[in-house]
LOFIVO-46253 format. One record per residue (C-alpha): residue in one letter; x, y, z. Coordinates in nm, 4 decimals. Example, Ala and Ser with C-alpha at 12.3 -4.5 7.8 and 13.67 -1.06 7.14 Angstrom:
BEGIN
{'a',{1.2300,-0.4500,0.7800}};
{'s',{1.3670,-0.1060,0.7140}};
END
This chain:
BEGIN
{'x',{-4.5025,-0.6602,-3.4257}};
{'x',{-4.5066,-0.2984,-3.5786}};
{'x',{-4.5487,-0.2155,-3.1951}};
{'x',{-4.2010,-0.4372,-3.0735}};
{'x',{-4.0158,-0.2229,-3.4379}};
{'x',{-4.1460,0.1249,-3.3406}};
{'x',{-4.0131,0.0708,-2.9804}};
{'x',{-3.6654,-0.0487,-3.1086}};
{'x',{-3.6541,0.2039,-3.3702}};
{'x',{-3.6931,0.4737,-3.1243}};
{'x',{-3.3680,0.2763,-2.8987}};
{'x',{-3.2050,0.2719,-3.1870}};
{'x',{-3.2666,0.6597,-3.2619}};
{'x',{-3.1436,0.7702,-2.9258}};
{'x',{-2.8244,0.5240,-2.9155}};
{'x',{-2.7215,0.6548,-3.2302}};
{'x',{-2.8038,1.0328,-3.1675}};
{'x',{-2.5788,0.9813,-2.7977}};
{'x',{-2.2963,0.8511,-3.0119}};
{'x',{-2.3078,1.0898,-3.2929}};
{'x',{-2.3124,1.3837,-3.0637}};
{'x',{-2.0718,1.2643,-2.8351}};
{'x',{-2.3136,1.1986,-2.5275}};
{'x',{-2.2464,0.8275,-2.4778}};
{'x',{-1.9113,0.8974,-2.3150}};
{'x',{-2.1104,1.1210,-2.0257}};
{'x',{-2.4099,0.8771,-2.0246}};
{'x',{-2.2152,0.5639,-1.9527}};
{'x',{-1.9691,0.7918,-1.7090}};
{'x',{-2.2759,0.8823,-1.5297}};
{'x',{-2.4133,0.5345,-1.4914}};
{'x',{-2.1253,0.4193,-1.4195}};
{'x',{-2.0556,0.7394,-1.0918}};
{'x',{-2.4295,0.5890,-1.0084}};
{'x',{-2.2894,0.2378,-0.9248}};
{'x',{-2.0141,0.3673,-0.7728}};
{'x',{-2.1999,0.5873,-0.5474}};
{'x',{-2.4649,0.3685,-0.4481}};
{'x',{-2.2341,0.0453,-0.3904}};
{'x',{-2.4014,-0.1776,-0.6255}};
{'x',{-2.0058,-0.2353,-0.7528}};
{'x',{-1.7691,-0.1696,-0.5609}};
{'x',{-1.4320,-0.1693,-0.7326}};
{'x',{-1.1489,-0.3197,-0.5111}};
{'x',{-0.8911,-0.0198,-0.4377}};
{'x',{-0.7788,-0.2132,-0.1544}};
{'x',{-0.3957,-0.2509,-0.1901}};
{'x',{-0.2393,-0.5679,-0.2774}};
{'x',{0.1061,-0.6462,-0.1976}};
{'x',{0.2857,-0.5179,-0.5339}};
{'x',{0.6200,-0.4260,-0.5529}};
{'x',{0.8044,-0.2923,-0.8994}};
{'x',{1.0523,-0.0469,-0.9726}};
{'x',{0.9261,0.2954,-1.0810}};
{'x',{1.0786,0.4669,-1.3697}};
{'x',{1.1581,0.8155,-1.3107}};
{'x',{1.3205,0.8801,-1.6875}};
{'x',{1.0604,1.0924,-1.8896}};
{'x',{0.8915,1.4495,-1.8912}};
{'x',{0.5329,1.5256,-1.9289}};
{'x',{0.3963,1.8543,-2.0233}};
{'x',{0.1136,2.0298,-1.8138}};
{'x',{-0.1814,2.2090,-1.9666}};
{'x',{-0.0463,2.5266,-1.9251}};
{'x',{0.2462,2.3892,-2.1173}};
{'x',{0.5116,2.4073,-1.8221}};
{'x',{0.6838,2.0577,-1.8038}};
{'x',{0.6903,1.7662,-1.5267}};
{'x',{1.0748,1.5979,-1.5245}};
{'x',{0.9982,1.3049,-1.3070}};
{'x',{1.3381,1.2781,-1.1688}};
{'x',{1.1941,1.5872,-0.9511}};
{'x',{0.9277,1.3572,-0.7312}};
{'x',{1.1436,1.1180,-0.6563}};
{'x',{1.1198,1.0501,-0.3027}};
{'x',{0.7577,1.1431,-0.2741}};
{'x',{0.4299,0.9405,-0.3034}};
{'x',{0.3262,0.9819,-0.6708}};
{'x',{-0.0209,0.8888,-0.7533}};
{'x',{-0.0279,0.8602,-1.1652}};
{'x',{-0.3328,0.7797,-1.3297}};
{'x',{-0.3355,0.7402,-1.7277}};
{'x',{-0.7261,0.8172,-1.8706}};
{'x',{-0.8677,0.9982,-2.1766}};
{'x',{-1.1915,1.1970,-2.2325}};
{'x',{-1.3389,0.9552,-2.5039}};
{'x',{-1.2775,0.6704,-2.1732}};
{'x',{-1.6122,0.6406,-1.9870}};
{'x',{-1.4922,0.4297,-1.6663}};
{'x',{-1.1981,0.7131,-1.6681}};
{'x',{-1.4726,0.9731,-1.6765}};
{'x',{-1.6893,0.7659,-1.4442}};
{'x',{-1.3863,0.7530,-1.1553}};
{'x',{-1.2900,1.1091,-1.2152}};
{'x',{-1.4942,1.2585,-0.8950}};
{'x',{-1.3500,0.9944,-0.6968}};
{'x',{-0.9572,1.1500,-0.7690}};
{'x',{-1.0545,1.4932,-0.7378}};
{'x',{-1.1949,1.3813,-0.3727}};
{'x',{-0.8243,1.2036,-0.3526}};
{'x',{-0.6756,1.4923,-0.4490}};
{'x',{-0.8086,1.7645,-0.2485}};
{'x',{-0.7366,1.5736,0.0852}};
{'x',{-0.4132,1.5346,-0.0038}};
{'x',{-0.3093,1.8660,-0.2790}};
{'x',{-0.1648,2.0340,0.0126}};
{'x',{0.1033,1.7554,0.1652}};
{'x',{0.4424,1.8403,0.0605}};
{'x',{0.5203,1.4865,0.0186}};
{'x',{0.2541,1.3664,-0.2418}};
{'x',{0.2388,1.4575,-0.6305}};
{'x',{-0.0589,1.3966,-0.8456}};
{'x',{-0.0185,1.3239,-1.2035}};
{'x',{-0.3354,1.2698,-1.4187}};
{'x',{-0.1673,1.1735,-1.7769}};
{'x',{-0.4205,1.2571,-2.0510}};
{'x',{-0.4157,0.9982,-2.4015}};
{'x',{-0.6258,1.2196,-2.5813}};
{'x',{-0.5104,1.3208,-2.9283}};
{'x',{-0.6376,1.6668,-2.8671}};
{'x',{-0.4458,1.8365,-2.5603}};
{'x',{-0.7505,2.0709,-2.5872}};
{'x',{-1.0030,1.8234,-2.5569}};
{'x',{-0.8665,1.7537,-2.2217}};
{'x',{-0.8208,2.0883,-2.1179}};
{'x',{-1.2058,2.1958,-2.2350}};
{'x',{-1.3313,1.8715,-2.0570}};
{'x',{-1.1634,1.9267,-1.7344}};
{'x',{-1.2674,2.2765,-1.6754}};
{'x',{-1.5909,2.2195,-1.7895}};
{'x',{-1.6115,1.9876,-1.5220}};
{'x',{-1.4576,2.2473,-1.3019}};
{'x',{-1.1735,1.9631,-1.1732}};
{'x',{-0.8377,2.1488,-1.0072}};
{'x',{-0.6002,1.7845,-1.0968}};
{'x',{-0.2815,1.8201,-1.2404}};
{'x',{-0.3370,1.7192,-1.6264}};
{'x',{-0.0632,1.6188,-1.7827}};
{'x',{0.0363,1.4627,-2.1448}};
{'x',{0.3505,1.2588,-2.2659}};
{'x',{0.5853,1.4266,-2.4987}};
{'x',{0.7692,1.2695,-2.7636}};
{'x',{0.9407,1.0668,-2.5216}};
{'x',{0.7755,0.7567,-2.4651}};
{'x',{0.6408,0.6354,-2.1204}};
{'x',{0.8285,0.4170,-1.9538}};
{'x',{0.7206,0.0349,-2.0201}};
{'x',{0.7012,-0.0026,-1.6627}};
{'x',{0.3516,0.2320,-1.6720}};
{'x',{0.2749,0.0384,-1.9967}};
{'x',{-0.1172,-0.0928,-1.9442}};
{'x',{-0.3553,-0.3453,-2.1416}};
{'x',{-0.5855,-0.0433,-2.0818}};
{'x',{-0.7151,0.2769,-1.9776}};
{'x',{-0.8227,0.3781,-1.6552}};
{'x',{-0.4720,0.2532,-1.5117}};
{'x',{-0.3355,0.4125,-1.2047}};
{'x',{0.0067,0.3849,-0.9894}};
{'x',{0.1176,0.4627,-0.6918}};
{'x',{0.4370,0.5300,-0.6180}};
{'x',{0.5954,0.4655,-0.2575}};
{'x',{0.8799,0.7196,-0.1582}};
{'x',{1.1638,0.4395,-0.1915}};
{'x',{1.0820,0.4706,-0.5655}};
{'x',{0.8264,0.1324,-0.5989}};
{'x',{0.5231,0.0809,-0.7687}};
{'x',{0.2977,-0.0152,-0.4352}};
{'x',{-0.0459,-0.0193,-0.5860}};
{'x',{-0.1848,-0.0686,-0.9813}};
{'x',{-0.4786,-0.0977,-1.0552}};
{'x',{-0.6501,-0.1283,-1.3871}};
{'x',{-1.0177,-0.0455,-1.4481}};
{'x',{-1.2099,0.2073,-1.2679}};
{'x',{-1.1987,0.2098,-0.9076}};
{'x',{-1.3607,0.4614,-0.6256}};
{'x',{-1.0223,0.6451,-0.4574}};
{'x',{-1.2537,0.8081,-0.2072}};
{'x',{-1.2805,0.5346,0.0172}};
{'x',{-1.1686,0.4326,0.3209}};
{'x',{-0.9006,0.1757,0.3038}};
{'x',{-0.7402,0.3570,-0.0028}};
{'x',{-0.7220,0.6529,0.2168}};
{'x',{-0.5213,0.4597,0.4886}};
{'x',{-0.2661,0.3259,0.2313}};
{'x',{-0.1711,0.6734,0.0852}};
{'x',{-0.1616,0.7183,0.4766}};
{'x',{0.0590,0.4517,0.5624}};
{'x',{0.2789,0.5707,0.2484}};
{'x',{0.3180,0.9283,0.3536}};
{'x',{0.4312,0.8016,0.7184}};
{'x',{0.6843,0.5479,0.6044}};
END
C-alpha cells in the first residue's frame, strides 16, 4: 500500500511540475509527432468533397507587424490553419506544415497563412523561432474572422481552391506531409 502511494505520489509530482512549468504542452506535442511519425494514427488528410464559399473580407497582421488584406490572394490556393501555442495537437502537427510549406513557399500561386489565437502575439513569435519554423504567422485584428473559418476547435485548417471555395477542412490534427494531401494541393495548383 505505502508502495502503490509513493509510486502515485511521484506521477502526481511530475504531472503537476509539467503543468506548472509549462512542459505539458511540448510533452503531449511530442507524443503526439511520435504517433504521427510512426503511423500508429494516422489522421485522415485525404480530401473529401467540400465545397463552401471563402470569405475574403478581413486583414490579419504578421509578426513583423506588416498586414495580410485577404482580398490580395484571391485567386490563389490559400492554405489557412488557425492553432495556438498553449494547443498540443497544433504543436504536435506543426512539423508536418512546415514540410507543406517548404515544398510549396516558392509557387507563385499558393499563400500560407498560419493564424495564431494566442493572447500574447509574443508568445507566438518566441515559440516559433525557438522552434526555428520559417511559416507565415499571422493574428486577427480587431476585425473579426469571418464565420465561414469559425471552428468548434483548434487545430482547424482550410484550403482554399483558386475559384474562391473552401475545398478541404479539417479539424483536429492531421499529418500534411503525406502523400495524397500532396496530390490535392497538386491538383489545386493545376486547375
Amino acid at each position: 500500500m505505502k508502495k502503490e502511494l509513493k509510486e502515485w505520489g511521484v506521477f502526481l509530482a511530475i504531472i503537476l511540475t509539467l503543468y506548472f512549468t509549462g512542459l505539458h504542452t511540448e510533452v503531449a506535442a511530442f507524443a503526439q509527432r511520435m504517433v504521427l511519425a510512426t503511423g500508429i494514427a494516422n489522421p485522415d488528410t485525404d480530401p473529401i468533397e467540400y465545397k463552401e464559399k471563402a470569405a475574403f473580407d478581413f486583414t490579419l497582421t504578421a509578426m513583423d507587424g506588416s498586414r495580410l488584406d485577404f482580398e490580395t490572394v484571391k485567386g490563389k490556393v490559400v492554405f489557412i490553419n488557425m492553432w495556438a501555442t498553449w494547443c498540443a495537437p497544433c504543436v504536435g502537427e506543426m512539423p508536418t506544415i512546415q514540410a507543406l510549406y517548404d515544398t510549396y513557399k516558392d509557387k507563385p500561386d499558393v499563400v500560407f497563412a498560419l493564424i495564431s489565437f494566442d493572447k500574447d502575439p509574443k508568445k507566438a513569435k518566441k515559440f516559433i523561432q525557438k522552434k526555428g519554423y520559417t511559416l507565415p504567422v499571422y493574428f486577427p485584428n480587431e476585425t473579426q474572422i469571418p464565420k465561414v473559418y469559425e471552428s468548434k476547435g483548434i487545430p482547424t485548417t482550410f484550403v482554399i481552391d483558386k475559384e474562391g471555395y473552401i475545398a478541404y477542412k479539417k479539424v483536429g490534427i492531421a499529418n500534411y506531409e503525406s502523400e495524397s494531401f500532396a496530390e490535392f494541393m497538386d491538383k489545386l495548383l493545376a486547375n
